[in-house]
Biopython code that builds the backbone (N, CA, C, O; Angstrom):
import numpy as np
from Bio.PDB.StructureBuilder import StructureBuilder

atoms = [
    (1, "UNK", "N", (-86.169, 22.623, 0.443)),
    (1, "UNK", "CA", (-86.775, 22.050, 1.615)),
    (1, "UNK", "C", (-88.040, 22.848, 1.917)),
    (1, "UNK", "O", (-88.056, 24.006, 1.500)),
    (2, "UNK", "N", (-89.031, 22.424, 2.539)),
    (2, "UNK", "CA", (-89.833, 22.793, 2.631)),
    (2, "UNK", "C", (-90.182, 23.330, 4.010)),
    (2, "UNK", "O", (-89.479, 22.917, 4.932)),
    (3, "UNK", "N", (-91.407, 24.406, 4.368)),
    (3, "UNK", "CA", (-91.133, 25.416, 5.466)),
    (3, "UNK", "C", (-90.742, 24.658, 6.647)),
    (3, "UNK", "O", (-89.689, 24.750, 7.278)),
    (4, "UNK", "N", (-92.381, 23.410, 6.985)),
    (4, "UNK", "CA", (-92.415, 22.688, 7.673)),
    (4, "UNK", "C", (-91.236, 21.618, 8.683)),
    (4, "UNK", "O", (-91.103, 21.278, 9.858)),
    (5, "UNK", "N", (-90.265, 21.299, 6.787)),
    (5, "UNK", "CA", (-89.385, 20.415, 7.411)),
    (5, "UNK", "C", (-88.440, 21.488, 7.701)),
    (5, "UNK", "O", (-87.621, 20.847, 8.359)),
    (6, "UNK", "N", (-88.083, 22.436, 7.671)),
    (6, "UNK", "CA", (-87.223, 22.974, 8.367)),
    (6, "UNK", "C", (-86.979, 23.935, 9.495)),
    (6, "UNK", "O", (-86.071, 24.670, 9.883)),
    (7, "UNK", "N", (-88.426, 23.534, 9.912)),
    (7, "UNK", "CA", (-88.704, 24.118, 10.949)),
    (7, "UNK", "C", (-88.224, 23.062, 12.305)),
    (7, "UNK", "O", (-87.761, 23.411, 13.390)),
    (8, "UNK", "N", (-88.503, 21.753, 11.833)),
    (8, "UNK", "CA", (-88.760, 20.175, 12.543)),
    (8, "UNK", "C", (-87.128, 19.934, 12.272)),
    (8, "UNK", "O", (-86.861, 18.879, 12.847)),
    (9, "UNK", "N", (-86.208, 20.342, 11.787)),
    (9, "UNK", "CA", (-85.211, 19.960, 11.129)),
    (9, "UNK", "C", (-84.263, 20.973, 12.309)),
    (9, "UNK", "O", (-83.472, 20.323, 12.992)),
    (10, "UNK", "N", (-84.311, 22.445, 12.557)),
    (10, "UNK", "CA", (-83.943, 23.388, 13.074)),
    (10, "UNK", "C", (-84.121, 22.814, 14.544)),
    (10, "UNK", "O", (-83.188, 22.746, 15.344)),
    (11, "UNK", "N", (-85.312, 22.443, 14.789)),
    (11, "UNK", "CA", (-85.845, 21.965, 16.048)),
    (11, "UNK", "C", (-85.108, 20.761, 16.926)),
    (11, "UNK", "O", (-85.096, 20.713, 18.156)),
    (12, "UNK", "N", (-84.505, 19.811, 16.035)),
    (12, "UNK", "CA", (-83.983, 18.433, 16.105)),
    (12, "UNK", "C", (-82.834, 18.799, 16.555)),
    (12, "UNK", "O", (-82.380, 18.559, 17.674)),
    (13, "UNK", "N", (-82.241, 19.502, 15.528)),
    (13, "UNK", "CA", (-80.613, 19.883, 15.885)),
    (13, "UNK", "C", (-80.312, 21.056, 16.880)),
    (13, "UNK", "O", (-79.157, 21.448, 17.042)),
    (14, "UNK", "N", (-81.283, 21.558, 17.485)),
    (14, "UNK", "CA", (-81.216, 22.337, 18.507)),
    (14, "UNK", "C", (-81.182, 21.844, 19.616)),
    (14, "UNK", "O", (-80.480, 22.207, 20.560)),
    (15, "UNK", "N", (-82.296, 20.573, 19.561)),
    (15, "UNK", "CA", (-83.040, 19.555, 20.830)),
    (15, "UNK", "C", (-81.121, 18.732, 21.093)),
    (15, "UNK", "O", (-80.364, 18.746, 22.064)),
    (16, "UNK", "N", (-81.004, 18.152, 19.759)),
    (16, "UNK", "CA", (-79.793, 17.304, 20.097)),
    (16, "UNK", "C", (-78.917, 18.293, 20.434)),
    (16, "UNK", "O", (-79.144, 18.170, 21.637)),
    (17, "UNK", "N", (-78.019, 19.268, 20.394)),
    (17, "UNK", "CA", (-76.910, 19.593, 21.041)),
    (17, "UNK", "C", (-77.161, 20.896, 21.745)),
    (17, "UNK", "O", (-76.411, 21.872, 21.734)),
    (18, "UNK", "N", (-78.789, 20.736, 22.609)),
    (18, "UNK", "CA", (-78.400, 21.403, 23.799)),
    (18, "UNK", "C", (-78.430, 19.906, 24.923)),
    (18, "UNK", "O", (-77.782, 19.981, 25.966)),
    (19, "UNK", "N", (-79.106, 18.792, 24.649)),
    (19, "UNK", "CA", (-78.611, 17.653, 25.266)),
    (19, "UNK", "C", (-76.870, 17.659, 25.426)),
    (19, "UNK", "O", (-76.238, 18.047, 26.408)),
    (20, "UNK", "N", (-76.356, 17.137, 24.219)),
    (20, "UNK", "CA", (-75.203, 17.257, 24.460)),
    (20, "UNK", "C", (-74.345, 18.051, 25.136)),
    (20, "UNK", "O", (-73.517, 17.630, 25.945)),
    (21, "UNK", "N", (-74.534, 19.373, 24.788)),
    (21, "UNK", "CA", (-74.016, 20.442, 26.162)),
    (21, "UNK", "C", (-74.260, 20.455, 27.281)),
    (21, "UNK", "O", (-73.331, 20.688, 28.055)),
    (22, "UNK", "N", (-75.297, 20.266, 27.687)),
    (22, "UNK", "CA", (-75.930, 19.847, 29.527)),
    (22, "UNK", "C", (-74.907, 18.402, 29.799)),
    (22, "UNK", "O", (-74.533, 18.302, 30.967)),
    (23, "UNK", "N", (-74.573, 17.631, 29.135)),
    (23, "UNK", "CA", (-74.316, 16.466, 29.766)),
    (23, "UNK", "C", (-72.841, 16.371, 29.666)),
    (23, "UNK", "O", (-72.177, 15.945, 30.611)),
    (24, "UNK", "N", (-72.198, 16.835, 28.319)),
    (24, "UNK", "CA", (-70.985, 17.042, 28.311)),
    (24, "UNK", "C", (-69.650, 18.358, 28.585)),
    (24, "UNK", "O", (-68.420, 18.329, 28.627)),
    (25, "UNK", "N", (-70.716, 19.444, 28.726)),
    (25, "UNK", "CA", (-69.726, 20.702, 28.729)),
    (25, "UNK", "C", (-70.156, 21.187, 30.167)),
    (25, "UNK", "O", (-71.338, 21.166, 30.510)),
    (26, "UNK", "N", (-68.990, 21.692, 31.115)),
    (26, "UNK", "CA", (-69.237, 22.256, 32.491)),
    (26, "UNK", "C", (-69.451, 23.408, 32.702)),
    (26, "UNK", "O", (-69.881, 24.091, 33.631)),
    (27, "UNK", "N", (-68.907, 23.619, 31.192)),
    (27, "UNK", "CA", (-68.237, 25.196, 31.585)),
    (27, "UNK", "C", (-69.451, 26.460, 31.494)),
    (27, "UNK", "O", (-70.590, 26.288, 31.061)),
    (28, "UNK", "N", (-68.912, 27.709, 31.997)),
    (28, "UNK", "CA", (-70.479, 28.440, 31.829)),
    (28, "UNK", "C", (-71.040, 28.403, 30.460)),
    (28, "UNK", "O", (-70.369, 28.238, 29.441)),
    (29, "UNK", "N", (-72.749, 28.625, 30.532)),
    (29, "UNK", "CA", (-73.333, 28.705, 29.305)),
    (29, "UNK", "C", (-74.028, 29.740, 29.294)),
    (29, "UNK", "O", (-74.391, 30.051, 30.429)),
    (30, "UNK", "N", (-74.492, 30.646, 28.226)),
    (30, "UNK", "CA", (-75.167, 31.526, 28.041)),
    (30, "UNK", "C", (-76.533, 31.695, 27.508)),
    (30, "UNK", "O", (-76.605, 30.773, 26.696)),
    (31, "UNK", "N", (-77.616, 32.300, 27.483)),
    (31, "UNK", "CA", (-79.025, 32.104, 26.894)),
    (31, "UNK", "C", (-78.627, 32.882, 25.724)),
    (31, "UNK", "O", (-77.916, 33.843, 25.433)),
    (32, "UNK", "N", (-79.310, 32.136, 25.253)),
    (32, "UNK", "CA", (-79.648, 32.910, 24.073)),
    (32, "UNK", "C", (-80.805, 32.039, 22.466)),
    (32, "UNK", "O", (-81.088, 30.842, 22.408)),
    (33, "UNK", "N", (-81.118, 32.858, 21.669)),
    (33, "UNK", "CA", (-82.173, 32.310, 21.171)),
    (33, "UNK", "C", (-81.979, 32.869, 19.145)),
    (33, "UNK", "O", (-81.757, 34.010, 18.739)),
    (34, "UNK", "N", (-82.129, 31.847, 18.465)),
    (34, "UNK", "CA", (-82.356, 32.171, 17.152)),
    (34, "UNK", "C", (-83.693, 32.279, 16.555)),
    (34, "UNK", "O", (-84.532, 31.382, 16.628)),
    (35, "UNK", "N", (-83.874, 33.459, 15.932)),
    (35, "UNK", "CA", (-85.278, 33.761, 15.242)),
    (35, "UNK", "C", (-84.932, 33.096, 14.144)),
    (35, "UNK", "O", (-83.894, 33.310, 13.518)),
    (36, "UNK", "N", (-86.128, 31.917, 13.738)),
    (36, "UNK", "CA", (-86.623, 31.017, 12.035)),
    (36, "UNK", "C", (-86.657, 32.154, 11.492)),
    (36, "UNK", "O", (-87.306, 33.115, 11.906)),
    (37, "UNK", "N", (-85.779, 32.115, 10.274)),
    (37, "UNK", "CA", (-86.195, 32.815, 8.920)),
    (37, "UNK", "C", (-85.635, 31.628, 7.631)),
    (37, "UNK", "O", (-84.511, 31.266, 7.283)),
    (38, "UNK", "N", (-86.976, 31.285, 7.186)),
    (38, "UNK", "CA", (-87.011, 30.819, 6.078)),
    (38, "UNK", "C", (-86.765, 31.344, 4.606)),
    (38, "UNK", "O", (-87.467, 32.346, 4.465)),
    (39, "UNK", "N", (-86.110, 31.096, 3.545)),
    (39, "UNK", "CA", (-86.283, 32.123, 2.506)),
    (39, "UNK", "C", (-86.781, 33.226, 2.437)),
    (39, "UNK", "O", (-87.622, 33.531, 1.592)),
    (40, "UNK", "N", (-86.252, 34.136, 3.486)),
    (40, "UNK", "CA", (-86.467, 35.473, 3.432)),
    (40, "UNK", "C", (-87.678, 35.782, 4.362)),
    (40, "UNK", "O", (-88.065, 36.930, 4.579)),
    (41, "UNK", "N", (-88.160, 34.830, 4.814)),
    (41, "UNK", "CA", (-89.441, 35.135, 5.734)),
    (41, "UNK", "C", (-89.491, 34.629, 6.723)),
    (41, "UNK", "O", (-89.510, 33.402, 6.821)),
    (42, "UNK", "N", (-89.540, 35.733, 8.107)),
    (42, "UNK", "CA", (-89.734, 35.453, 9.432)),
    (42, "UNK", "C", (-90.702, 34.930, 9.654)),
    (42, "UNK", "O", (-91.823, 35.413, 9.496)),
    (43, "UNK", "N", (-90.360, 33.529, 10.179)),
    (43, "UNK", "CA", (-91.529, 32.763, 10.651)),
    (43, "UNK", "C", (-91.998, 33.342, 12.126)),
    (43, "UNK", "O", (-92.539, 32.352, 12.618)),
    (44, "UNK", "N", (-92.039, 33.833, 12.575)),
    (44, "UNK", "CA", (-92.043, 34.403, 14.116)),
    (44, "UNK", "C", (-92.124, 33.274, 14.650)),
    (44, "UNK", "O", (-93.161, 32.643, 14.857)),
    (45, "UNK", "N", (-90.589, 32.833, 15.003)),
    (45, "UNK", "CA", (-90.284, 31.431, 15.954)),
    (45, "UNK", "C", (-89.379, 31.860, 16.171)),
    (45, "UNK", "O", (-88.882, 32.794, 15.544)),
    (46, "UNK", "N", (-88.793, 31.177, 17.339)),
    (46, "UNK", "CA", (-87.910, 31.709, 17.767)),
    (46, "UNK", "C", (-87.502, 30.307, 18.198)),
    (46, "UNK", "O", (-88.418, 29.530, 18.468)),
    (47, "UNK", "N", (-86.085, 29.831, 18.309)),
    (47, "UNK", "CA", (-85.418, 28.558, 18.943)),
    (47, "UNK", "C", (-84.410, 28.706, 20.338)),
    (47, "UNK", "O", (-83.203, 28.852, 20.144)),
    (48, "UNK", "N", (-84.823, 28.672, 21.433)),
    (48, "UNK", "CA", (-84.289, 29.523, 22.573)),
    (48, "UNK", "C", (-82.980, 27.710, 22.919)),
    (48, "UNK", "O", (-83.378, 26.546, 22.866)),
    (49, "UNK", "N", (-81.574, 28.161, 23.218)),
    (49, "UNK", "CA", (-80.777, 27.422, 24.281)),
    (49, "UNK", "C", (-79.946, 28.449, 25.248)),
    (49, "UNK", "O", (-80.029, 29.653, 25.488)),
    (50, "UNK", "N", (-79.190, 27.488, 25.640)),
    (50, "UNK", "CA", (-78.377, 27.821, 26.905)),
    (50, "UNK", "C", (-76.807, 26.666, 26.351)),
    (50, "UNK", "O", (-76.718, 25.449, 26.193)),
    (51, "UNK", "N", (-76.077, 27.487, 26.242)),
    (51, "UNK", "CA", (-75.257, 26.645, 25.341)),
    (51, "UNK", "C", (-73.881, 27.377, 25.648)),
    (51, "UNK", "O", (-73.758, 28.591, 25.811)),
    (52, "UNK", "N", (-72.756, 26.326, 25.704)),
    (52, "UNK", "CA", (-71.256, 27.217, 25.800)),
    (52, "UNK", "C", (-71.001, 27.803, 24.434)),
    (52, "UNK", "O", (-71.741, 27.745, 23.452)),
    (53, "UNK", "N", (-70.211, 28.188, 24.512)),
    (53, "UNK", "CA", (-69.239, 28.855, 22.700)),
    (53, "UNK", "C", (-69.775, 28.204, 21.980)),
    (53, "UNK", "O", (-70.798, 28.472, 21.350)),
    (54, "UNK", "N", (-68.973, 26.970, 21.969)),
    (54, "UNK", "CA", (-68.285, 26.038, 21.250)),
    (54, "UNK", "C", (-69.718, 25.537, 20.199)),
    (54, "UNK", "O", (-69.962, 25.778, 19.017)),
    (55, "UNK", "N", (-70.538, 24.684, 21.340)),
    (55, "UNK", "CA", (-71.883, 24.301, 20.988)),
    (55, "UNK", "C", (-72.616, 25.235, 20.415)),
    (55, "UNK", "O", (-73.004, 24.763, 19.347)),
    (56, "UNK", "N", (-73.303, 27.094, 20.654)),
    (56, "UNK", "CA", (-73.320, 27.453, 20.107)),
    (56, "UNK", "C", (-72.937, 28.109, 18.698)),
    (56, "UNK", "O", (-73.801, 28.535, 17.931)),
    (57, "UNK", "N", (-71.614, 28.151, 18.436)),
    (57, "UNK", "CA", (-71.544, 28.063, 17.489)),
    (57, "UNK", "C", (-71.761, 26.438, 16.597)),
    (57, "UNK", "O", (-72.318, 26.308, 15.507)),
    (58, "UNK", "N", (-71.336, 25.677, 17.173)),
    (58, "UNK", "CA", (-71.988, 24.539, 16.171)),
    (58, "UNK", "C", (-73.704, 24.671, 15.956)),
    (58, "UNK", "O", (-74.327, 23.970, 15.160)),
    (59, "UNK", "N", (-74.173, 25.468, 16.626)),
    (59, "UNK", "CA", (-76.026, 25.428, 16.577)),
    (59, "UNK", "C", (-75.965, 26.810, 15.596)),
    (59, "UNK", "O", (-77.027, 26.858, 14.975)),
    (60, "UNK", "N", (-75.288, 27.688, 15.324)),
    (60, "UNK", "CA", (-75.932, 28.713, 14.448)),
    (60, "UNK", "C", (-75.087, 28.252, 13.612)),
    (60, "UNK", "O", (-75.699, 28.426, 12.559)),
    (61, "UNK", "N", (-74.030, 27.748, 13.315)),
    (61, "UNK", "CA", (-73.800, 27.173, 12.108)),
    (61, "UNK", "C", (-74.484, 25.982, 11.735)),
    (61, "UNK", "O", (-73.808, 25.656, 10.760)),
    (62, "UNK", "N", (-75.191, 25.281, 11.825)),
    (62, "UNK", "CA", (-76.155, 24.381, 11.524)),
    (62, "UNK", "C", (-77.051, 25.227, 10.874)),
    (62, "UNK", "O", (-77.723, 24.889, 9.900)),
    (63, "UNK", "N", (-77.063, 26.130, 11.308)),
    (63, "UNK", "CA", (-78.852, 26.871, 11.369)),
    (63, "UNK", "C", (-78.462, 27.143, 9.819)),
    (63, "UNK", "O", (-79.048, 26.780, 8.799)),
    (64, "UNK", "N", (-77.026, 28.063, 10.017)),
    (64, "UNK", "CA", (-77.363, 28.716, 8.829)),
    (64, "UNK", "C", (-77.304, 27.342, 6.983)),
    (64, "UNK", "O", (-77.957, 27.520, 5.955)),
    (65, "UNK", "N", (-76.383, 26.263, 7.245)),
    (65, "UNK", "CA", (-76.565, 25.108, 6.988)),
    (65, "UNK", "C", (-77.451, 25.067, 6.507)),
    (65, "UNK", "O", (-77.341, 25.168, 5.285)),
    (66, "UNK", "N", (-79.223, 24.863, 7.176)),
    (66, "UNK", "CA", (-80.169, 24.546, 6.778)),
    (66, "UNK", "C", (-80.847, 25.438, 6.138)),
    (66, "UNK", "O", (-81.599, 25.159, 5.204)),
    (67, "UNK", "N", (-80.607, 26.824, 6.665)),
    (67, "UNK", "CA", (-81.196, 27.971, 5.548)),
    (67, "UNK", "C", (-80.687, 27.771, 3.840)),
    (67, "UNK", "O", (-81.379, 28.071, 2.867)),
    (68, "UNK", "N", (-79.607, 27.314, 3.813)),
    (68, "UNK", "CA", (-79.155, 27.228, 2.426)),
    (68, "UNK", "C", (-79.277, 26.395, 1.729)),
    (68, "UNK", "O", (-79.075, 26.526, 0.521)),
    (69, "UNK", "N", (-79.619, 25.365, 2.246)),
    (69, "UNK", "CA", (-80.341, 23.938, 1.549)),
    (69, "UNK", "C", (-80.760, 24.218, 0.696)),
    (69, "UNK", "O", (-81.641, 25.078, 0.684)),
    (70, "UNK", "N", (-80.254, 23.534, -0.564)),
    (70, "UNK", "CA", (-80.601, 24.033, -2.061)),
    (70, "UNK", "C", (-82.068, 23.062, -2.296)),
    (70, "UNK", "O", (-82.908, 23.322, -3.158)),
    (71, "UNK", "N", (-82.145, 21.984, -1.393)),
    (71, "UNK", "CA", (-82.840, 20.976, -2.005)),
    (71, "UNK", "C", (-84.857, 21.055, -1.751)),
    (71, "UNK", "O", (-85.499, 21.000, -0.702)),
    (72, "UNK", "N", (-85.240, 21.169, -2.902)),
    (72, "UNK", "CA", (-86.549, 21.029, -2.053)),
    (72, "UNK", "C", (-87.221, 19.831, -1.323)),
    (72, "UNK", "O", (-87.986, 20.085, -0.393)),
    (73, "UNK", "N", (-86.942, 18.317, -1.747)),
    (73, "UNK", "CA", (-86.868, 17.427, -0.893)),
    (73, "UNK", "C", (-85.721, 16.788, -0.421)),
    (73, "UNK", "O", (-84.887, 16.063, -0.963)),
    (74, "UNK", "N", (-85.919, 17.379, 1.122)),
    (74, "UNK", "CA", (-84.431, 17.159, 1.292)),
    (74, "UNK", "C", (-84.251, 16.253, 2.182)),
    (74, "UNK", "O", (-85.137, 16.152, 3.030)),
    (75, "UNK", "N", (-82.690, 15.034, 2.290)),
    (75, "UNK", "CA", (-82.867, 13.809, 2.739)),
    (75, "UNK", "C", (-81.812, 14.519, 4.045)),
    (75, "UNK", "O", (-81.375, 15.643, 4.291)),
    (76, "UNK", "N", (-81.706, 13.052, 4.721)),
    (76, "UNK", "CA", (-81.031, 13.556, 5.576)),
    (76, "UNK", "C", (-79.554, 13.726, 5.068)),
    (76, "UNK", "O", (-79.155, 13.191, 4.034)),
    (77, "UNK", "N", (-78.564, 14.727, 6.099)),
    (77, "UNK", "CA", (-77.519, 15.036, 5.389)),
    (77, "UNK", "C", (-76.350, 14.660, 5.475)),
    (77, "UNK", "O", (-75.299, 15.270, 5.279)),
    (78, "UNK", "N", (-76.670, 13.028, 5.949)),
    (78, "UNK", "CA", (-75.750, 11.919, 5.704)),
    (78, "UNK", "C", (-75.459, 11.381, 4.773)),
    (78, "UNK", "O", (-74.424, 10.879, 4.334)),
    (79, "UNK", "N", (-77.051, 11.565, 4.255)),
    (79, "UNK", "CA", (-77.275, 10.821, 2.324)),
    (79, "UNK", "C", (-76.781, 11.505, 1.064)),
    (79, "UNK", "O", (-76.538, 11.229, -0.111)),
    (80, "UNK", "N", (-76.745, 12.916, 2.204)),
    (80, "UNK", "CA", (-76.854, 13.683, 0.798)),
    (80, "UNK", "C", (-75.595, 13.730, -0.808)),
    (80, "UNK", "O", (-74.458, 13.259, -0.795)),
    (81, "UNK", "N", (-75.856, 14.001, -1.275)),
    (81, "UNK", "CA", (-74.396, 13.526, -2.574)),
    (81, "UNK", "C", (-73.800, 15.099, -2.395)),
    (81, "UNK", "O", (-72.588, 15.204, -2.583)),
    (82, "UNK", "N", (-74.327, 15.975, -2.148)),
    (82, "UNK", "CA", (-73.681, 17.435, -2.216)),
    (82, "UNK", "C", (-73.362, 17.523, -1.022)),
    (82, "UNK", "O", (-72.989, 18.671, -1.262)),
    (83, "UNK", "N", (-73.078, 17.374, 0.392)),
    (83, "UNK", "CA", (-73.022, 17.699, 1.420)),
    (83, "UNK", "C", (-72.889, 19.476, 1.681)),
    (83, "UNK", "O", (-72.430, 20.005, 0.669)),
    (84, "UNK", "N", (-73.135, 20.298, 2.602)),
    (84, "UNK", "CA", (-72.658, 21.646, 2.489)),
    (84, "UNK", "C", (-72.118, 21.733, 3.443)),
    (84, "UNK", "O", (-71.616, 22.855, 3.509)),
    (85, "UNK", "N", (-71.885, 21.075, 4.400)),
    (85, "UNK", "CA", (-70.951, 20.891, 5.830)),
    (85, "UNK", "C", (-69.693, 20.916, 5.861)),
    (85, "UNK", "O", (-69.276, 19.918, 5.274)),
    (86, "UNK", "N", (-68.496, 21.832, 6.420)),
    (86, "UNK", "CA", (-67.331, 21.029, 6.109)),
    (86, "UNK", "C", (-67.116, 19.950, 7.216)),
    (86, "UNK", "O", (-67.632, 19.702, 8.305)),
    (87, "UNK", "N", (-66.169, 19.448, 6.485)),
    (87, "UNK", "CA", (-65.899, 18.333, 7.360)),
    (87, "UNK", "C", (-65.540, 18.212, 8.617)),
    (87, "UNK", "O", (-65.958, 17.192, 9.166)),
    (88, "UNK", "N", (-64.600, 19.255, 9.546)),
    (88, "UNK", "CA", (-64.702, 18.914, 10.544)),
    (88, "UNK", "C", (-66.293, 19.044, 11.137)),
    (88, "UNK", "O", (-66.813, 18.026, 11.594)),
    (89, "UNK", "N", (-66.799, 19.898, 11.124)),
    (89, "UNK", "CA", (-68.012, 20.765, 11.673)),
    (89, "UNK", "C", (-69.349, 19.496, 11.159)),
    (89, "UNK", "O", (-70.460, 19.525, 11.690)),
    (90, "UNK", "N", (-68.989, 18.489, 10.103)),
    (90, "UNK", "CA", (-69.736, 17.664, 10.264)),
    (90, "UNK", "C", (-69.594, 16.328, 10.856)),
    (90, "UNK", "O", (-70.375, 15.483, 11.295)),
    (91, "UNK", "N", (-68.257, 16.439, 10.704)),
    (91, "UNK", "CA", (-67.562, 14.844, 12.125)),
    (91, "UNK", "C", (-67.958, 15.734, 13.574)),
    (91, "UNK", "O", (-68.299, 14.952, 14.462)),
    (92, "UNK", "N", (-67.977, 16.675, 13.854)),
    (92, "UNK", "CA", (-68.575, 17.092, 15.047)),
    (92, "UNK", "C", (-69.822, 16.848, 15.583)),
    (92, "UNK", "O", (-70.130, 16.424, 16.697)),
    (93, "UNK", "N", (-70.737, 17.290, 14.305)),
    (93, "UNK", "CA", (-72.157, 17.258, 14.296)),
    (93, "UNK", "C", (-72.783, 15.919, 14.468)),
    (93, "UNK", "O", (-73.912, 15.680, 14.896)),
    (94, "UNK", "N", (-71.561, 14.802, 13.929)),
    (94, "UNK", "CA", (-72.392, 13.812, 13.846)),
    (94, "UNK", "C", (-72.328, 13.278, 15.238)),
    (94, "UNK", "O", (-73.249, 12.777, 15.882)),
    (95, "UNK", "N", (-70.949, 13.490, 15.635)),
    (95, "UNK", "CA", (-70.789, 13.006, 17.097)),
    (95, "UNK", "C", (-72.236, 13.269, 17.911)),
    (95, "UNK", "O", (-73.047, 12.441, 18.325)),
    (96, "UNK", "N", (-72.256, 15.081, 18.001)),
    (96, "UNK", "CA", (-73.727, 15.094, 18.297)),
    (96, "UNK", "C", (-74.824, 13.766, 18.329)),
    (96, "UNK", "O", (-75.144, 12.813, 19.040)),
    (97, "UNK", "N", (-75.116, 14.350, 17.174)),
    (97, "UNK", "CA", (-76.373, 13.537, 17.075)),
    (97, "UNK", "C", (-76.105, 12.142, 17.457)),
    (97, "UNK", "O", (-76.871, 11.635, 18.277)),
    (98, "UNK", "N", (-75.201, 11.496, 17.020)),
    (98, "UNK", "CA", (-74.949, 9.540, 17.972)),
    (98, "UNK", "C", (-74.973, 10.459, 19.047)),
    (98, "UNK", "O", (-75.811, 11.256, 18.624)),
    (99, "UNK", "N", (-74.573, 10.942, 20.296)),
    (99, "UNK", "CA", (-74.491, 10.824, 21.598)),
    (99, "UNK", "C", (-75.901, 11.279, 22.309)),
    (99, "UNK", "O", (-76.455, 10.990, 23.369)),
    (100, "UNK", "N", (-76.193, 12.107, 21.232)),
    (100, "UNK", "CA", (-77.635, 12.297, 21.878)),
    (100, "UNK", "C", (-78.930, 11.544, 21.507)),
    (100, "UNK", "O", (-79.732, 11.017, 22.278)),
    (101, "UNK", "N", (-78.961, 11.608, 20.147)),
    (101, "UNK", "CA", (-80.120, 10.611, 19.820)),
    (101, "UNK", "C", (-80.204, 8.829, 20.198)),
    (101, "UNK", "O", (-81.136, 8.064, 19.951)),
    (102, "UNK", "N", (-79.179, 8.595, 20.720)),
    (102, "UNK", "CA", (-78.977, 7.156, 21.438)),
    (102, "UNK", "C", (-79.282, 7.664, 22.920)),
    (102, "UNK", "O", (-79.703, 6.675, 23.520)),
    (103, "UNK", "N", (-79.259, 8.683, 23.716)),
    (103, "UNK", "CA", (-80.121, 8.626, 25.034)),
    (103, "UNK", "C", (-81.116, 9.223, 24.988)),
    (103, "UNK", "O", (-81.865, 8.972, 25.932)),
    (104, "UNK", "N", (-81.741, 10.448, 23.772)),
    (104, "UNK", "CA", (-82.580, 10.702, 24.064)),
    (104, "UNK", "C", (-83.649, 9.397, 23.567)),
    (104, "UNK", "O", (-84.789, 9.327, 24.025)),
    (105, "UNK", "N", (-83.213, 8.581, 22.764)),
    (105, "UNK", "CA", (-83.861, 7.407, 21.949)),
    (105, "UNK", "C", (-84.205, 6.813, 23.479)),
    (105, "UNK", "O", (-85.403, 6.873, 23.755)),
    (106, "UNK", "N", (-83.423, 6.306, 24.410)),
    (106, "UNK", "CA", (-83.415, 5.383, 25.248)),
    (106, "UNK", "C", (-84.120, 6.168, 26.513)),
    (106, "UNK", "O", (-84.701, 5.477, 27.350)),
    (107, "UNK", "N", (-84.091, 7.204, 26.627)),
    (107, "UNK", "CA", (-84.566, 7.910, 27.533)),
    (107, "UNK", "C", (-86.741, 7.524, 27.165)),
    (107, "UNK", "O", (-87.525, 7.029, 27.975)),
    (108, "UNK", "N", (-87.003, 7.921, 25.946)),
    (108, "UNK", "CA", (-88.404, 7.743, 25.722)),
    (108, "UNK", "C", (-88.340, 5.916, 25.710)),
    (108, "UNK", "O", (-89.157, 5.357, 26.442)),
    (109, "UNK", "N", (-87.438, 5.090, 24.937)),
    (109, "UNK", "CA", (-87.627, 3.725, 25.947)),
    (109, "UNK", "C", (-88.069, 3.332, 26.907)),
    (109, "UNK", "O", (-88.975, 2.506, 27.012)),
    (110, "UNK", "N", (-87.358, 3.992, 27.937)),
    (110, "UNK", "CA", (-87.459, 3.970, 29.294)),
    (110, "UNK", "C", (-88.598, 4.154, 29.965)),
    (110, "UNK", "O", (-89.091, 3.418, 30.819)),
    (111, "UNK", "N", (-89.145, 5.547, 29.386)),
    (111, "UNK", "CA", (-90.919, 6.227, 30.073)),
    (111, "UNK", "C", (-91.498, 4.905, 29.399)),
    (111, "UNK", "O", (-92.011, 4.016, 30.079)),
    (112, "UNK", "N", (-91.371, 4.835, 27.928)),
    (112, "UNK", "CA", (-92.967, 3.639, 27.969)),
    (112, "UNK", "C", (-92.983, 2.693, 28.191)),
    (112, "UNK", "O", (-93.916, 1.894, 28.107)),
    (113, "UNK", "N", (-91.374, 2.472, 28.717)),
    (113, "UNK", "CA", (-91.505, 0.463, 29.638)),
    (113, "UNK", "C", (-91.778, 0.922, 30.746)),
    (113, "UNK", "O", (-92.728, 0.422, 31.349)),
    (114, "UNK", "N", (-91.103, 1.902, 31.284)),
    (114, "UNK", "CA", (-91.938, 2.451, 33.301)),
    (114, "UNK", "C", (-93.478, 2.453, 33.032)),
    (114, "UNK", "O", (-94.080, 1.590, 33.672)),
    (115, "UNK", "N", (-94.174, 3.175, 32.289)),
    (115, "UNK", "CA", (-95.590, 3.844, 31.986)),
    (115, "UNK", "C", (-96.325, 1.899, 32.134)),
    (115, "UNK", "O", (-97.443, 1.555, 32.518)),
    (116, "UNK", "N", (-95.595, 1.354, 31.837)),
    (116, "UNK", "CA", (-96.713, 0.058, 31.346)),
    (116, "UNK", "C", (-96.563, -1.230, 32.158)),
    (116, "UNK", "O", (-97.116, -2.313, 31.967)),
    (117, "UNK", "N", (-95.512, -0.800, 33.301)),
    (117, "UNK", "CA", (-95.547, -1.891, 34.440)),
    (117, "UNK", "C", (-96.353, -1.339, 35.099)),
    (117, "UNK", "O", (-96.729, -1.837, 36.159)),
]
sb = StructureBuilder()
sb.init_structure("model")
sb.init_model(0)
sb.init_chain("A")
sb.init_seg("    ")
for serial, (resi, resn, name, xyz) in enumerate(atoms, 1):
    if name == "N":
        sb.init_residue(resn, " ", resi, " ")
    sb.init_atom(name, np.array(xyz, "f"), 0.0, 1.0, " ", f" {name:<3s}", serial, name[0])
structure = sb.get_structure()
């Protein structure tokens, strides 16, 4: 994979399940933040949430997920024929992403039908 996409890739799955935690988990959450390191090289980025356990650990296990991506073009990792996810942790993940990318999808809906009445 390449630096770019996994920077945009890190970014996505961070965006989606700190949504999901704000909307679904009550319980306390903690700050905290992962430094990008790409194949061995600190990108000086940093990916900051606020996230319970649970969710955090599903976000640094993602992370590390994407650090290991063998693939240099890499599809999404629904398609993929090797998956590196196990399975629960990716029936989790996916939940994620449907619950969030269907409101955050509908949420930017929303601004550019308000924006244009």
């Amino acid at each position: 994979m390449k630096q770019k996409k996994f920077i945009q890739d890190c970014k996505t799955v961070s965006k989606f399940i700190q949504y999901y935690c704000d909307h679904e988990h009550i319980e306390e959450k903690n700050d905290g933040f992962i430094e990008l390191i790409y194949r061995s090289e600190d990108l000086n980025m940093q990916i900051h949430y606020n996230l319970c356990d649970e969710c955090k650990d599903t976000l640094h296990y993602s992370y590390k997920r994407l650090q290991e991506c063998p693939y240099e073009e890499k599809t999404s990792c629904r398609k993929c024929s090797e998956p590196c996810y196990d399975r629960p942790k990716w029936k989790l993940l996916a939940k994620i992403m449907r619950y969030s990318g269907l409101r955050l999808g509908f949420i930017k809906v929303k601004k550019m039908f308000t924006r244009s009445l």
